[in-house]
C-alpha positions as CSV (number, residue, x, y, z in Angstrom):
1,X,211.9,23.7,-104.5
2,X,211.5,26.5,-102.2
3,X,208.8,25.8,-99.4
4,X,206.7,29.4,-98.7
5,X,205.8,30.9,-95.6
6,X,202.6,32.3,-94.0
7,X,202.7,36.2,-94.0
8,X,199.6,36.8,-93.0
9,X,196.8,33.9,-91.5
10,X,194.9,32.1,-93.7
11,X,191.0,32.9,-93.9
12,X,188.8,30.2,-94.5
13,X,185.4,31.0,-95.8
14,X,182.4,30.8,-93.5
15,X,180.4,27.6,-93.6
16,X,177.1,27.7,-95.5
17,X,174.9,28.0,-92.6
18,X,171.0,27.3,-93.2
19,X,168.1,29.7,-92.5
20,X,167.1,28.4,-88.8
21,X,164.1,29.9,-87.4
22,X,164.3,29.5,-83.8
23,X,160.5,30.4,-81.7
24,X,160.6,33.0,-79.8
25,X,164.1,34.2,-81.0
26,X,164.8,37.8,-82.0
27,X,166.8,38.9,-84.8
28,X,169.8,36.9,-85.4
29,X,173.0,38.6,-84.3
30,X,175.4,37.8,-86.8
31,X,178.7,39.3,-85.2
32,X,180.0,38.1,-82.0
33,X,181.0,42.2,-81.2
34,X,177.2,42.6,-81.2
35,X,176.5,40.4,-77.7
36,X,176.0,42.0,-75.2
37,X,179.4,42.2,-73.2
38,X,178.3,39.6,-70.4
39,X,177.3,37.4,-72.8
40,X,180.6,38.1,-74.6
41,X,182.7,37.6,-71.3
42,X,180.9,33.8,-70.9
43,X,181.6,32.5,-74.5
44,X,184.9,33.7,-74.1
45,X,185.1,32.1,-70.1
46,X,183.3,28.5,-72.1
47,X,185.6,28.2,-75.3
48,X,188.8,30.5,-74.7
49,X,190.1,33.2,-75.9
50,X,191.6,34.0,-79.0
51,X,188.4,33.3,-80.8
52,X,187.5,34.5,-84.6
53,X,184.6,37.0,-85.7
54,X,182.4,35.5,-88.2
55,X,184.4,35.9,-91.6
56,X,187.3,37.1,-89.8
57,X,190.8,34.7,-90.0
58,X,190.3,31.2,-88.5
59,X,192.4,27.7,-88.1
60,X,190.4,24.5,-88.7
61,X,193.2,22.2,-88.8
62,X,194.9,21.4,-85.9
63,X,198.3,23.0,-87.4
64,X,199.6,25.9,-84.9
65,X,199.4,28.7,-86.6
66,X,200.9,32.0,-84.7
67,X,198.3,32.6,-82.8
68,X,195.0,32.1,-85.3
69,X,192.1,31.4,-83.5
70,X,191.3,28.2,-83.8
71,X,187.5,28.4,-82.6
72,X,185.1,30.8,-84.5
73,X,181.8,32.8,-83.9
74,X,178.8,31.9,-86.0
75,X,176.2,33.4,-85.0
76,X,173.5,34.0,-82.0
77,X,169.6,34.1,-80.7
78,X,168.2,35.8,-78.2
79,X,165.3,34.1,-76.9
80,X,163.7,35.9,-73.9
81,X,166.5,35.4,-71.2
82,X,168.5,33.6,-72.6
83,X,171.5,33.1,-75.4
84,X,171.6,30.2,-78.3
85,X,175.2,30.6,-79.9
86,X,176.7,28.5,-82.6
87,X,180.3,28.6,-82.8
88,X,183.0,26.5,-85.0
89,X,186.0,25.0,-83.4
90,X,189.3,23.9,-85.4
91,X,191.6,20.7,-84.6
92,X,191.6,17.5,-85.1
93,X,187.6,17.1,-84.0
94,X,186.8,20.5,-86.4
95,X,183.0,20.6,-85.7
96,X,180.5,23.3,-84.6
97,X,178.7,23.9,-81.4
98,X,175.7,25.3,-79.8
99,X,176.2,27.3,-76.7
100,X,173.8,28.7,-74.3
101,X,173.9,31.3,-71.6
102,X,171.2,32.6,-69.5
103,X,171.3,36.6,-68.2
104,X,172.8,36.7,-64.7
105,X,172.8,39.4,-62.2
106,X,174.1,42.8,-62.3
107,X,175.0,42.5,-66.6
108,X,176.6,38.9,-66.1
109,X,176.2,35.5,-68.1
110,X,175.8,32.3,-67.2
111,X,176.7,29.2,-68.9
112,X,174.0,26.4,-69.3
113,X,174.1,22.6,-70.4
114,X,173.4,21.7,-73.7
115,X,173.2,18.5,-74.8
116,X,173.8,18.5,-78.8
117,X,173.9,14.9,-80.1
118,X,176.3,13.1,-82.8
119,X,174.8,14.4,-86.1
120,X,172.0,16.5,-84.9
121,X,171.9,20.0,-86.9
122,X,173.0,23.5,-85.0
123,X,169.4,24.6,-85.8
124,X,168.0,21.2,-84.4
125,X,169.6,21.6,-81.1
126,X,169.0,25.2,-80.7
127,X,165.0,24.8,-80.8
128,X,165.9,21.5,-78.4
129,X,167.2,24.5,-76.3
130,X,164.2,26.5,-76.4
131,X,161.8,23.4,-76.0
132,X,163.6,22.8,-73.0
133,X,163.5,26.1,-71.5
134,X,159.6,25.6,-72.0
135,X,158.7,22.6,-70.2
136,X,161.3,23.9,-67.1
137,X,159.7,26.8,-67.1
């Protein structure tokens, strides 16, 4: 039997995300080139670098693969100042993730807690996000 190699990395197929209407969001960005570069810089700075464009070649399994991200954009909102993105991350725990950032100074990003509970949707916890940022002000 002759055992085959990867040429090329192997692309898995988005996940079916749902329609999520977040209040107060803007349109939803849909490619992770799109952020804004500050934005762009802290995702990178929160979940490392390589990471996929959405559709673009990703590893869920936690197989190394040379060099195929193994953490993939989703998507993002933009509500007022700040950032709600969902990403997807490969390995043994494959799962998604809601990120948020808040607009810094001078272009910059900054990372902010999220607190995204065993079970609870991506669009669940980013209107959790938003009804936070309400009461705090």
């Amino acid at each position: 039997m002759m055992m085959g190699t990867f040429d090329r990395p192997p692309v898995f197929p988005m996940p079916d995300l749902p329609r999520c209407v977040v209040p107060g969001a803007g349109p939803v960005v849909g490619r992770m080139v799109d952020l804004p570069p500050g934005v762009r810089a802290a995702l990178m700075g929160s979940v490392g670098q390589p990471m996929a464009e959405a559709g673009g070649p990703f590893n869920p399994s936690d197989i190394v693969r040379d060099g195929t991200p193994r953490s993939r954009f989703l998507r993002a909102y933009r509500v007022r100042d700040r950032w709600i993105v969902w990403i997807e991350q490969g390995g043994i725990g494959h799962g998604f993730r809601v990120l948020a950032f808040r607009d810094g100074a001078h272009g910059t990003s900054l990372g902010l807690p999220v607190s995204h509970r065993t079970g609870q949707s991506l669009c669940a916890a980013s209107r959790a996000i938003v009804a936070d940022r309400r009461k705090s002000g």
